[in-house]
MMTF fields as JSON, N, C-alpha, C and O atoms, coordinates in Angstrom:
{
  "mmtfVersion": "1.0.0",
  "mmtfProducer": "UNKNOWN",
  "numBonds": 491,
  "numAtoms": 492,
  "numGroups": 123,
  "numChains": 1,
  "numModels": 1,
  "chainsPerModel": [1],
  "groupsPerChain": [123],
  "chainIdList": ["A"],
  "bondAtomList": [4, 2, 8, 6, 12, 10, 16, 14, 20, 18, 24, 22, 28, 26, 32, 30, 36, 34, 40, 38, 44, 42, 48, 46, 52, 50, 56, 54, 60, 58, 64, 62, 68, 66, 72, 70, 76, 74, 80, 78, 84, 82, 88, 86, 92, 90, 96, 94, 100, 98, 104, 102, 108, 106, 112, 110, 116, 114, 120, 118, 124, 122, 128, 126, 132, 130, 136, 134, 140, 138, 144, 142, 148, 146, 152, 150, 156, 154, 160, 158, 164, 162, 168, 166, 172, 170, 176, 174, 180, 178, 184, 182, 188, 186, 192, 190, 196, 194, 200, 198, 204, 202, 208, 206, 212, 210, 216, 214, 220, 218, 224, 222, 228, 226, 232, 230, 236, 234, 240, 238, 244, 242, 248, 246, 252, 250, 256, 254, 260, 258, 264, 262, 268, 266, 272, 270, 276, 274, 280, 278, 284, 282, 288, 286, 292, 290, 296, 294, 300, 298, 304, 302, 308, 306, 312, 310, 316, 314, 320, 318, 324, 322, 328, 326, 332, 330, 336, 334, 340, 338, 344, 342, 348, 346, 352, 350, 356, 354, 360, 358, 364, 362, 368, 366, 372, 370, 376, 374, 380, 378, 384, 382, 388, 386, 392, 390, 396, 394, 400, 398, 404, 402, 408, 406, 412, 410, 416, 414, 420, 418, 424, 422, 428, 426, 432, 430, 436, 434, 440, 438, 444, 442, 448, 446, 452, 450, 456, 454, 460, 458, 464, 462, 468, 466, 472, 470, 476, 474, 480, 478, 484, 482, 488, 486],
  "bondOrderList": [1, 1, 1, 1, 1, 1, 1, 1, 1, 1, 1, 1, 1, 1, 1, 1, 1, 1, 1, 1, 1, 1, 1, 1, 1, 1, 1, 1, 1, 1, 1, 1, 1, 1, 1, 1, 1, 1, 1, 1, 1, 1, 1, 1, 1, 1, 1, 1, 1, 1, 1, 1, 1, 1, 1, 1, 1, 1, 1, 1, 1, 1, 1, 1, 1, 1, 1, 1, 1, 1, 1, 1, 1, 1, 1, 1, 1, 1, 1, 1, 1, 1, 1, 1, 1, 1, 1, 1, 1, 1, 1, 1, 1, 1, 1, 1, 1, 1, 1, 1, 1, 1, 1, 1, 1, 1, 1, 1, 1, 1, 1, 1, 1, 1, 1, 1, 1, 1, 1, 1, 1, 1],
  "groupList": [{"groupName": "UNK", "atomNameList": ["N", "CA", "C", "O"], "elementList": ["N", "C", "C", "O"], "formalChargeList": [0, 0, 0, 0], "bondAtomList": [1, 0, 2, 1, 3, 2], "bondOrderList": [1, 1, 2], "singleLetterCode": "X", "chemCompType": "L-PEPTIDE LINKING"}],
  "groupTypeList": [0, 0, 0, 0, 0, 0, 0, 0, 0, 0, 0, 0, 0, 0, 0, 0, 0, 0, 0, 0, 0, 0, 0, 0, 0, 0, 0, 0, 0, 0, 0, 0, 0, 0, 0, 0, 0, 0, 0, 0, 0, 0, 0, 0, 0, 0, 0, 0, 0, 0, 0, 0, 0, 0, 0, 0, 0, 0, 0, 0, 0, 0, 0, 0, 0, 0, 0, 0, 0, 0, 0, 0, 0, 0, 0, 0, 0, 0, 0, 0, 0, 0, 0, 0, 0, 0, 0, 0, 0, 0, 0, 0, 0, 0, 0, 0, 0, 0, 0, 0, 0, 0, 0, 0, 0, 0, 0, 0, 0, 0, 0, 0, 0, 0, 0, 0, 0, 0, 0, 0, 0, 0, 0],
  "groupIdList": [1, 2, 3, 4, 5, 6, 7, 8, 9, 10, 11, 12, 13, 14, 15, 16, 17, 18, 19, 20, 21, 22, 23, 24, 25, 26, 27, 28, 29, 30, 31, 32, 33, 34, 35, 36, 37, 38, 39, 40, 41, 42, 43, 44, 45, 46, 47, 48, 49, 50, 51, 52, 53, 54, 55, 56, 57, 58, 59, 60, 61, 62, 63, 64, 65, 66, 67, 68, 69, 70, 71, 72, 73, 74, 75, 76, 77, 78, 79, 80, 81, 82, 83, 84, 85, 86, 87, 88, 89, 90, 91, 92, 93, 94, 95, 96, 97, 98, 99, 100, 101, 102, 103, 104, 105, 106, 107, 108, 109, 110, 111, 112, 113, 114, 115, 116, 117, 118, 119, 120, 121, 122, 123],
  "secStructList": [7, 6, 6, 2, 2, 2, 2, 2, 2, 2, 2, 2, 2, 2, 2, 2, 6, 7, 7, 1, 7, 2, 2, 2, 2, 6, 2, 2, 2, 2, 2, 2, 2, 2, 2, 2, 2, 2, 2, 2, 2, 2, 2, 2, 2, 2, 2, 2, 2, 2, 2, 2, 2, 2, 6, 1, 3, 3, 3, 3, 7, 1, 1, 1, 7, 5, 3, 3, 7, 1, 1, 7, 2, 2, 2, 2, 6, 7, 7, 1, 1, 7, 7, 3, 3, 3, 2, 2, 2, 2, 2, 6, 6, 6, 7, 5, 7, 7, 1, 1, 1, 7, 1, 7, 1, 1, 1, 1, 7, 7, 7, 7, 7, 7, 7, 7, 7, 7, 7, 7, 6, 6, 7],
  "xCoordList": [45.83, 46.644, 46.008, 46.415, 44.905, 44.508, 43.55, 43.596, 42.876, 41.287, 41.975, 41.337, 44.053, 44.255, 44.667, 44.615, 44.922, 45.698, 44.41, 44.611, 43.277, 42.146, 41.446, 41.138, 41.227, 41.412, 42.108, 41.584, 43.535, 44.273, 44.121, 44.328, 43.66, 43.509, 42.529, 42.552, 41.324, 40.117, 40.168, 39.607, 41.053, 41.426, 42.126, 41.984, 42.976, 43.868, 43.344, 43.886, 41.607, 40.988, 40.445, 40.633, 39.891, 39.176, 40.053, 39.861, 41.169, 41.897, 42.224, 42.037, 43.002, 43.461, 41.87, 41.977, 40.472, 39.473, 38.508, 37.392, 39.383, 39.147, 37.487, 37.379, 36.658, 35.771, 35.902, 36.453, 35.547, 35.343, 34.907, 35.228, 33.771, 33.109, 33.374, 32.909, 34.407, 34.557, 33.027, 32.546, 32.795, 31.457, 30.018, 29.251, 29.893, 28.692, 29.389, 28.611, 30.502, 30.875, 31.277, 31.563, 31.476, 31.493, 29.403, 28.869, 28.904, 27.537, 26.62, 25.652, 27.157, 26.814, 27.245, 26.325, 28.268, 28.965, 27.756, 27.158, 27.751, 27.109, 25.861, 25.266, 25.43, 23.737, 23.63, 22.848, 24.73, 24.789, 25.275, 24.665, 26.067, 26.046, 25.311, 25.24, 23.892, 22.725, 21.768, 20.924, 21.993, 20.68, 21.409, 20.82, 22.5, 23.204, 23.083, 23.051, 22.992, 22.786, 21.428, 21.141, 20.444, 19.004, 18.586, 17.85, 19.45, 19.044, 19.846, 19.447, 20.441, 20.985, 20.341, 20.362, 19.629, 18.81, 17.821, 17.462, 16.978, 16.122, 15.961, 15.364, 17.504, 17.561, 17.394, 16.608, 18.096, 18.372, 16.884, 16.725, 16.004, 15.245, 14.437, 14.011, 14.22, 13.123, 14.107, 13.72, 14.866, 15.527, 14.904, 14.206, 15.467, 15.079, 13.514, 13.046, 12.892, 11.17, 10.926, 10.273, 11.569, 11.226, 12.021, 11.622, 13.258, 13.569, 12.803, 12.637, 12.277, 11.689, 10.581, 10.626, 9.607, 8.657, 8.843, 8.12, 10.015, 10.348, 10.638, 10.506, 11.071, 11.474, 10.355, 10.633, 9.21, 7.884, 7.873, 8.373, 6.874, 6.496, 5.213, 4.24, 5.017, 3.699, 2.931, 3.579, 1.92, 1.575, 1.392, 0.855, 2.182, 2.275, 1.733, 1.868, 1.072, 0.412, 1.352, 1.925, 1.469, 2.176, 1.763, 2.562, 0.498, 0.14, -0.713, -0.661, -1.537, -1.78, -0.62, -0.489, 0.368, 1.95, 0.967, 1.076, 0.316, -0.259, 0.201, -0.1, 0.765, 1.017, -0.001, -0.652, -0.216, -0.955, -0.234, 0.705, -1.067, -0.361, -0.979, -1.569, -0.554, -1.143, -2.211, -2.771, -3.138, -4.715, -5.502, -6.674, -4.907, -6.05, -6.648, -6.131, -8.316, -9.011, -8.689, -9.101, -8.017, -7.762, -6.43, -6.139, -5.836, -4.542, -5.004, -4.526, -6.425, -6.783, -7.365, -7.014, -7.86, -8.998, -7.757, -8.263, -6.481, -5.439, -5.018, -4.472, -5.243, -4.531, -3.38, -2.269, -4.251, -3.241, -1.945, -0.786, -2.136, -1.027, -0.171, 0.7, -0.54, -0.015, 1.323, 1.489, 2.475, 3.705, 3.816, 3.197, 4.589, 5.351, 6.668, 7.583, 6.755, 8.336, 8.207, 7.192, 9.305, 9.721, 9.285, 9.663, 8.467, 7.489, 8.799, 8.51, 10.159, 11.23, 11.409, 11.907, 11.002, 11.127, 9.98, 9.79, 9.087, 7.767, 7.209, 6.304, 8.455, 8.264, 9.209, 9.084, 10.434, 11.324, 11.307, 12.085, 10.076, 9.268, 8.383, 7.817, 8.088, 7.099, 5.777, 4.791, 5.918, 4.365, 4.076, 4.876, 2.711, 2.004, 1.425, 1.535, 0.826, 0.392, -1.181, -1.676, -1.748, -3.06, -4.092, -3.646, -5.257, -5.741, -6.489, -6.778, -6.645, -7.864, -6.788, -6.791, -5.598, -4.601, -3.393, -2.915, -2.997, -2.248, -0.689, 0.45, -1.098, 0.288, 1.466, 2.595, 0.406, 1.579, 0.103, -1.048, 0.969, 0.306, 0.371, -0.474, 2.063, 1.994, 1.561, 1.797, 0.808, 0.133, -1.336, -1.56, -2.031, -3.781, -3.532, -2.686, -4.89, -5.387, -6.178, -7.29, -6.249, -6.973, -7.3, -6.563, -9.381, -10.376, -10.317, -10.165, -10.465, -10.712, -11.877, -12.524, -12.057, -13.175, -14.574, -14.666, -15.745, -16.837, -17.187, -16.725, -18.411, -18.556, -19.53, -19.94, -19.724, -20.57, -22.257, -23.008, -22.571, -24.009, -24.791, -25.958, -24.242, -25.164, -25.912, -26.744, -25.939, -26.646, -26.117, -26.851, -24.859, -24.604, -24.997, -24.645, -25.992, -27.362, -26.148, -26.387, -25.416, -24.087, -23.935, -23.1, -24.358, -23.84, -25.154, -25.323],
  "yCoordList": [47.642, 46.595, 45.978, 44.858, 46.645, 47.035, 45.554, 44.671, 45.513, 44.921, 43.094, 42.046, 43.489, 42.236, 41.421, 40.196, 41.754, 41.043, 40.832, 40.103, 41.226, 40.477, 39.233, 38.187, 39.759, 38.257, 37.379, 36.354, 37.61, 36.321, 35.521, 34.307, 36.366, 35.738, 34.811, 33.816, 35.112, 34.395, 32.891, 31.805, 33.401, 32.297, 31.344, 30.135, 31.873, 30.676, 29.952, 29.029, 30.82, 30.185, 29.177, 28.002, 29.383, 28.065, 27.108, 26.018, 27.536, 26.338, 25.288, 24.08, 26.22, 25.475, 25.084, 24.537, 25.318, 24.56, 25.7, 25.482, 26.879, 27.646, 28.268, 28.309, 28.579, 29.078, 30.732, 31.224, 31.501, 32.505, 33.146, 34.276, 33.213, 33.86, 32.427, 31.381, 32.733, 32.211, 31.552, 30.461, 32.545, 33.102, 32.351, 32.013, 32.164, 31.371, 29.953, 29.143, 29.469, 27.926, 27.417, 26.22, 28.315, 28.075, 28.014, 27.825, 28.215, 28.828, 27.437, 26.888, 27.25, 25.661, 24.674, 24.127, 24.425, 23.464, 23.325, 22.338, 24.862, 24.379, 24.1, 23.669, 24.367, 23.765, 22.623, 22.039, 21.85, 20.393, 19.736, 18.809, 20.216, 19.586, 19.27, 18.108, 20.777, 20.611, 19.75, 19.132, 19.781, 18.425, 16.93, 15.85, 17.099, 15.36, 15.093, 13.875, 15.862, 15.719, 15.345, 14.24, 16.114, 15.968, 14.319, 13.542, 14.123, 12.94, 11.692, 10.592, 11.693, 11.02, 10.869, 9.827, 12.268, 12.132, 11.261, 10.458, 11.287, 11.183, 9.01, 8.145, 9.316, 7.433, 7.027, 6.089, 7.592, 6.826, 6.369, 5.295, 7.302, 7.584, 6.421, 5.546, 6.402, 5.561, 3.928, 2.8, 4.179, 2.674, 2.018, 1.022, 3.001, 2.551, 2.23, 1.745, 2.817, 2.632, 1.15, 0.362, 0.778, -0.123, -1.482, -2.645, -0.873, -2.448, -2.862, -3.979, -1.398, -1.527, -2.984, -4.051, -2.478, -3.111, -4.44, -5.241, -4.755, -6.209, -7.174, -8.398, -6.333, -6.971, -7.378, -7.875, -7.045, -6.859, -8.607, -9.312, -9.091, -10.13, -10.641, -10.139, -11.437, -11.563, -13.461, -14.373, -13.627, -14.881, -15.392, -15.025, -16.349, -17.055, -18.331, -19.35, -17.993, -19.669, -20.667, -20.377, -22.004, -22.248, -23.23, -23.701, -23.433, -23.544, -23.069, -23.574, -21.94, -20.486, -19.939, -19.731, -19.741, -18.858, -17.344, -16.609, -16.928, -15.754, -14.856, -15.102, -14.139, -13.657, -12.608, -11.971, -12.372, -11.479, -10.783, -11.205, -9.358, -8.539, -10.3, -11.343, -9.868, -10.95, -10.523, -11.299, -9.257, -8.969, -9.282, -9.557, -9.314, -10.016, -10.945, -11.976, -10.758, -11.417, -13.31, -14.403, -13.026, -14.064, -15.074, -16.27, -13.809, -14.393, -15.469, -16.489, -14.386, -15.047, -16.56, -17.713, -16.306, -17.935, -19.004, -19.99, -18.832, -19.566, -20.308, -19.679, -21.641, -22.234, -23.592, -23.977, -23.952, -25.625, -25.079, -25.325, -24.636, -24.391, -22.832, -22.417, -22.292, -20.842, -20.859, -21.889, -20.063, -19.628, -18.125, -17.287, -17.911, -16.543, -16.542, -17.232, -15.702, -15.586, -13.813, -13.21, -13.444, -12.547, -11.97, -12.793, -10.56, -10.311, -10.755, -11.652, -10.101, -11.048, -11.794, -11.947, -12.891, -14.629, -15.169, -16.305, -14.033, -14.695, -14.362, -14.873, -12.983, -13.033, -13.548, -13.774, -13.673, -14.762, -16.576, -17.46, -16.493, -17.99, -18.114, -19.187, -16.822, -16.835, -16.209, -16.235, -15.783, -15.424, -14.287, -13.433, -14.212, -13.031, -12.085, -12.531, -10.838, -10.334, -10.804, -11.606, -10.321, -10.846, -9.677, -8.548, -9.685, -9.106, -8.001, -6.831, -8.561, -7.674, -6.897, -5.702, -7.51, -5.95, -5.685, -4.555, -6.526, -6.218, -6.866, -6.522, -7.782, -8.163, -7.632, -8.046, -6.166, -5.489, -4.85, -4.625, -4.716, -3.596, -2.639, -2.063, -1.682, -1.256, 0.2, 1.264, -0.137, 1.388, 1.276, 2.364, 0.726, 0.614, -0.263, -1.156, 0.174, -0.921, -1.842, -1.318, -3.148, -3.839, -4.399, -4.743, -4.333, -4.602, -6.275, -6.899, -6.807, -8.274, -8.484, -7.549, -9.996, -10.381, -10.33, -10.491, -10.058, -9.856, -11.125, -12.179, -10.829, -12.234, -13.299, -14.399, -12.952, -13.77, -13.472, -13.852, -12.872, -13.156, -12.795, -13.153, -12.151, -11.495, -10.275, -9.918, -9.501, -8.29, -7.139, -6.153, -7.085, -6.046, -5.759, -6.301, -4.642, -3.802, -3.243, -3.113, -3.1, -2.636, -3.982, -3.838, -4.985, -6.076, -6.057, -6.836],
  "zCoordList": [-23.082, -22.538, -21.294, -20.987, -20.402, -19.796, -19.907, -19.05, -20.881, -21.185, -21.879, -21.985, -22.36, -22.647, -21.259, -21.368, -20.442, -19.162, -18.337, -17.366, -18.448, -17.756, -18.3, -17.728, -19.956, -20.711, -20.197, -19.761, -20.134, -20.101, -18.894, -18.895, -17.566, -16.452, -16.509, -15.783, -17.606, -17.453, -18.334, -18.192, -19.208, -19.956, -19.084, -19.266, -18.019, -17.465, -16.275, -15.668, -15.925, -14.621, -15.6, -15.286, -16.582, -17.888, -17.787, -17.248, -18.371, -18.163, -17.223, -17.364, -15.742, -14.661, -13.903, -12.806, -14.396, -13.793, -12.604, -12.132, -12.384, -11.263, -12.194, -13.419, -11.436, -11.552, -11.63, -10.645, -12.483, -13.1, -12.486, -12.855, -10.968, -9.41, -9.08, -9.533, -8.004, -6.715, -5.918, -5.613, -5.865, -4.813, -4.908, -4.006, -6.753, -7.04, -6.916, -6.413, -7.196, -6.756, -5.927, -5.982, -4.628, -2.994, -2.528, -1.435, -3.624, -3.249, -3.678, -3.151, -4.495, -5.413, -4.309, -3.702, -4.027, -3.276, -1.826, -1.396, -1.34, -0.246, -0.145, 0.842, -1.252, -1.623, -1.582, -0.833, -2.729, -2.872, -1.14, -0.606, -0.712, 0.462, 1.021, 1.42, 1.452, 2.117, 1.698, 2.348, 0.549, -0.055, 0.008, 0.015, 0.04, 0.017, 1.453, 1.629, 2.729, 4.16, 4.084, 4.543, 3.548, 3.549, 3.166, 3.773, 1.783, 1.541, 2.195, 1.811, 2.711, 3.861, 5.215, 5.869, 5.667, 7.035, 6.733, 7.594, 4.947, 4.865, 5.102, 5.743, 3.509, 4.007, 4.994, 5.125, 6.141, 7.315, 8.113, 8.695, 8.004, 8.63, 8.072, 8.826, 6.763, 6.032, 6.117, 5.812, 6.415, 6.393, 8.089, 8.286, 9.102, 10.246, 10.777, 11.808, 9.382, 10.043, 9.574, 10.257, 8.199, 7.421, 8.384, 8.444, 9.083, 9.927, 11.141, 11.631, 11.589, 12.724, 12.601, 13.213, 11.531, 10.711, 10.728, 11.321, 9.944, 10.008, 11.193, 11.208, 12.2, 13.201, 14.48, 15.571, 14.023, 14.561, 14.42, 13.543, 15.997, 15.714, 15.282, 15.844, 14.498, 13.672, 13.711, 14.224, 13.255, 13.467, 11.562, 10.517, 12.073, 10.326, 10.293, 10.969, 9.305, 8.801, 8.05, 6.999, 8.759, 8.047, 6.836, 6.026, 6.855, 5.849, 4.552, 3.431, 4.99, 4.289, 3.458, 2.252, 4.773, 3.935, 4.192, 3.211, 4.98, 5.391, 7.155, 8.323, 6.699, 8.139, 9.072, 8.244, 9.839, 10.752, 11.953, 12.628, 12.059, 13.397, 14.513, 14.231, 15.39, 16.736, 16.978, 17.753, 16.607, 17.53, 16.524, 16.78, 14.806, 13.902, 14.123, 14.553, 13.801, 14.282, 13.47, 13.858, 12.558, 11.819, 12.61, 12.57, 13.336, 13.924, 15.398, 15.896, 15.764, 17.056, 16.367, 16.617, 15.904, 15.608, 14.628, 14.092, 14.458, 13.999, 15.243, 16.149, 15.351, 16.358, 15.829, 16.194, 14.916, 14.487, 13.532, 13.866, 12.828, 11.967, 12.208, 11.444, 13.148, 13.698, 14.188, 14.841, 14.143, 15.036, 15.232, 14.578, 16.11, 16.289, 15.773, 16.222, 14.756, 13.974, 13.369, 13.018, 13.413, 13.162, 11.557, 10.723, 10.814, 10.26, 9.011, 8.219, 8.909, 8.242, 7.885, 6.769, 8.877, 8.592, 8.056, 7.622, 8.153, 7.746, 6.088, 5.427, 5.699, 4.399, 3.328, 2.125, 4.411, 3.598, 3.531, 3.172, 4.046, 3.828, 2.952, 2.744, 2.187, 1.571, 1.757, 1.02, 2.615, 3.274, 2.818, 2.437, 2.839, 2.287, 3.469, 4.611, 3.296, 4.524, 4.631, 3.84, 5.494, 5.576, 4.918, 5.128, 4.236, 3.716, 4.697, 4.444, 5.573, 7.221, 7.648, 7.353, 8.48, 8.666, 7.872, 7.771, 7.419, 6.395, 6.951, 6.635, 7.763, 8.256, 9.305, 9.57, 9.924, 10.764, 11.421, 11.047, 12.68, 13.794, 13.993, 14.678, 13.152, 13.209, 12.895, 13.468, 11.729, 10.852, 11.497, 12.028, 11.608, 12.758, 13.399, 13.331, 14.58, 15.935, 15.46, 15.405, 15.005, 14.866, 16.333, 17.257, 16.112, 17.071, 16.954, 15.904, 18.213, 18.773, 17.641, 17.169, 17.244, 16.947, 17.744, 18.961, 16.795, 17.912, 18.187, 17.75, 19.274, 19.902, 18.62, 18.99, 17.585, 16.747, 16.724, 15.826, 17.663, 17.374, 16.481, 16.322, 15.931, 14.427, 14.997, 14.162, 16.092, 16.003, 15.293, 15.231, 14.691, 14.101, 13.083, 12.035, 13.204, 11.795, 10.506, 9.305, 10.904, 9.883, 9.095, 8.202, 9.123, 8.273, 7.487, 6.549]
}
C-alpha cells in the first residue's frame, strides 16, 4: 500500500506541473538566470561600445560619400568638399568608411602624412 501512495503523489506532481526533485528545478532556474544576466551584461556592453563609435566625430566627403578618423592622411589633404559631422550622420548619408583607417580612430593611431619626398626605401 506502501509503494501505491508514493505513486500517486508522483502522478499528481505530473499533473499539477510540480517537478518530481525540487532541487534539480530550483538548480535549472538559477543557471538560466545566470546566463540571461550574462547575456544582458554582455548586450549592454556591446551596445555601448558600438554608440560610443558612432558618436565619434569624423571628416566626410561630401562628394566621395567617404568618411575619415580626422588624423587620416586622406582626411588631412581633404579641404574643398570636407565637413565635421557625426560618424552617424555620416553613414546615414551614405557614406562609406575610408579604406586607409577605416573611418574611425578609434581601433588604431593613424600616422600624419609624410612630408613627400620619396626617401622612404620601404616603398
Amino acid at each position: 500500500m506502501r509503494d501505491g501512495a508514493v505513486t500517486r503523489v508522483r502522478q499528481n506532481r505530473r499533473i499539477s506541473g510540480q517537478s518530481p526533485t525540487p532541487g534539480k528545478a530550483l538548480g535549472r532556474q538559477i543557471f538560466y538566470l545566470i546566463v540571461a544576466i550574462v547575456a544582458l551584461v554582455w548586450l549592454a556592453s556591446a551596445t555601448s561600445l558600438a554608440t560610443n563609435s558612432d558618436d565619434e566625430i569624423v571628416a566626410f566627403n561630401t562628394s566621395s560619400l567617404k568618411y575619415h578618423c580626422l588624423k587620416c592622411e586622406w582626411a588631412l589633404k581633404c579641404t574643398r568638399n570636407c565637413i565635421k559631422i557625426k560618424r552617424a550622420q555620416a553613414k546615414a548619408s551614405g557614406g562609406v568608411p575610408c579604406k586607409v583607417c577605416g573611418g574611425t580612430c578609434a581601433d588604431t593611431e593613424v600616422e600624419p602624412p609624410s612630408s613627400g619626398s620619396g626617401d622612404d626605401p620601404s616603398r
